[in-house]
C-alpha positions in Angstrom: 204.5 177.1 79.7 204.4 176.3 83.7 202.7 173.6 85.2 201.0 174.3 88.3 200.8 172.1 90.7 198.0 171.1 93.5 197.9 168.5 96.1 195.0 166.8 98.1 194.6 165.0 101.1 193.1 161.7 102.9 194.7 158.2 101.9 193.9 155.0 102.7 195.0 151.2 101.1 193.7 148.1 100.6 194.8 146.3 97.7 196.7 147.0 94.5 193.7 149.3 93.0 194.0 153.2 94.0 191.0 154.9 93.9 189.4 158.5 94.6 189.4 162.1 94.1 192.6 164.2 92.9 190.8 167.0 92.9 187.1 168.5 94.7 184.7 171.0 93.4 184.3 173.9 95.3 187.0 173.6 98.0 188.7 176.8 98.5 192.6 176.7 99.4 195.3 179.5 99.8 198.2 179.5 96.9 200.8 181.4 97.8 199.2 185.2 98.0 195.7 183.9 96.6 193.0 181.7 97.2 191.5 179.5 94.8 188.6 176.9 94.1 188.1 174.3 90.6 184.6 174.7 89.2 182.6 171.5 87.9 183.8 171.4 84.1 187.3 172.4 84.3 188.9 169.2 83.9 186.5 168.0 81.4 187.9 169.5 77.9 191.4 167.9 78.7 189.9 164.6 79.5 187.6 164.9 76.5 190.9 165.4 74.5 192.5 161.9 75.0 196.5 163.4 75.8 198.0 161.1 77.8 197.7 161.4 81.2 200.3 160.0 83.5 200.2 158.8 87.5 203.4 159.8 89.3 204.9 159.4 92.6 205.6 162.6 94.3 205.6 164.6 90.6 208.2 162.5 89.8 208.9 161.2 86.1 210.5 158.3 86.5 208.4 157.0 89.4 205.2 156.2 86.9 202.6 154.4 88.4 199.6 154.7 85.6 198.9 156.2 82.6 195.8 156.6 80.6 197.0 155.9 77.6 197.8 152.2 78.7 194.5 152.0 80.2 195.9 151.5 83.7 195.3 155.1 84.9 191.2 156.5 84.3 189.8 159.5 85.3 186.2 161.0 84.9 184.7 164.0 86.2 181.8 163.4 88.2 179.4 166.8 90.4 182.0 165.8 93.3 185.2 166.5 91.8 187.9 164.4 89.3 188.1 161.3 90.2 190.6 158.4 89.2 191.2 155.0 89.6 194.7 153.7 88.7 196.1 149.5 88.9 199.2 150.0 90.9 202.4 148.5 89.2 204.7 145.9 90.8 207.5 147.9 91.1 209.8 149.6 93.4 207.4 152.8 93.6 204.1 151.1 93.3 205.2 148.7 96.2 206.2 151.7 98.1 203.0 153.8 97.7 201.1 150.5 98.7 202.8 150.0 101.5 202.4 154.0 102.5 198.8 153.9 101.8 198.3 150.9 104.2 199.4 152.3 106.8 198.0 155.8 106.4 201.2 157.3 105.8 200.4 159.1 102.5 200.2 162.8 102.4 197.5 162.9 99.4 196.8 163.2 95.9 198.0 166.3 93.7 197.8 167.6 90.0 200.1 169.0 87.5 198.1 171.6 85.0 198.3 174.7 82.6 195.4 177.1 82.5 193.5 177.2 79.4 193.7 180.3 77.5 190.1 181.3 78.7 190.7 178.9 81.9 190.3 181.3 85.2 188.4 183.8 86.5 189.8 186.6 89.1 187.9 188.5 91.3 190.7 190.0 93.6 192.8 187.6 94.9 190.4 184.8 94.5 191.3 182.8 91.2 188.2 180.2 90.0 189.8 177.6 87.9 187.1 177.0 84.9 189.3 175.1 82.2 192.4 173.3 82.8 194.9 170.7 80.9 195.8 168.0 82.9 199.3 166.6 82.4 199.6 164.5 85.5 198.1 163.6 88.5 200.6 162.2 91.6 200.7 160.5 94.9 202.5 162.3 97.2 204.0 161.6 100.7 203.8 165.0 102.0 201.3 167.9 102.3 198.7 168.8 99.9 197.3 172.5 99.2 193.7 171.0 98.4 191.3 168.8 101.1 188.7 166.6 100.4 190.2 164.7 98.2 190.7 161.1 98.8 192.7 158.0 98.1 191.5 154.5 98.7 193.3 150.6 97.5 190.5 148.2 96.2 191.5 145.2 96.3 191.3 142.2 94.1 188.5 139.9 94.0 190.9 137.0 95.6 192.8 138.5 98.8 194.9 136.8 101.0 194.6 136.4 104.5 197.1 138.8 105.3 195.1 141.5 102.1 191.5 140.6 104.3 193.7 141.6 108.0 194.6 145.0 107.2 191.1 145.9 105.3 189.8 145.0 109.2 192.5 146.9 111.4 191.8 149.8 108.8 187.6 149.5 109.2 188.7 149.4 113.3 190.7 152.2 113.2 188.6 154.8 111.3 185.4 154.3 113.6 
């Protein structure tokens, strides 16, 4: 079994909540010698399945930021695309990805999946992805094969002065 991998884009921070889309409906991108879309439904039998899911830095293991079976990683499918919302740990990763994040740094969101057995449809080199099992999703610092996508912090009820600063230079600088 290989688990593929696909990456988003658009990140933004503002607390120690991540929230936003790993992967849009509909979006076509080019893998390797193909180009390929997600349908609406395909991550909903893995969801629907309760395997743990788990929130990575950069696909990497020991860099966990969330995980749904803790609760601190959630994920639904809504007509836009899967979206998740994940609490960000205090640790050496999650302080890192904040940090990224607020400054608009971050490369994206991506997913780690296996095709279902019935999971794609071909049609020359276009693939449709109809059913897929999630294993991970990740943050990642570099590029991402999907766009649309998106990554935003919420913050806490009660911010700082410092939290409520950057939330304003980062309203400022995307007008």
């Amino acid at each position: 079994m290989t688990i593929e991998k696909r990456a988003a884009q658009e990140v933004r921070a503002e607390g120690r909540k991540l929230e936003g889309y790993v992967a849009t409906f509909g979006t076509e991108t080019t893998i390797h010698d193909f180009k390929e879309t997600i349908h609406p439904g395909a991550f909903k039998r893995s969801l629907a399945s309760g395997k743990d899911v788990l929130a990575l830095a950069d696909h990497d293991p020991s860099r966990v930021l969330a995980r749904t079976k803790s609760g601190t990683l959630r994920l639904t499918e809504d007509e836009r695309g899967l979206k998740f919302s994940l609490d960000v740990p205090d640790t050496t990763a999650g302080r890192d990805i904040l940090a990224l994040a607020a400054r608009g740094d971050l490369g994206g969101m991506s997913f780690g999946f296996v095709v279902d057995p019935d999971g794609e449809e071909w049609r020359g080199d276009q693939r449709a992805l109809t059913a897929v099992t999630l294993h991970e999703i990740s943050v990642v610092q570099s590029w991402p094969a999907y766009s649309g996508t998106s990554v935003s912090v919420r913050a806490r009820q009660n911010r700082t002065d410092a939290d409520r600063r950057i939330a304003l230079l980062e309203l400022e600088g995307s007008r």
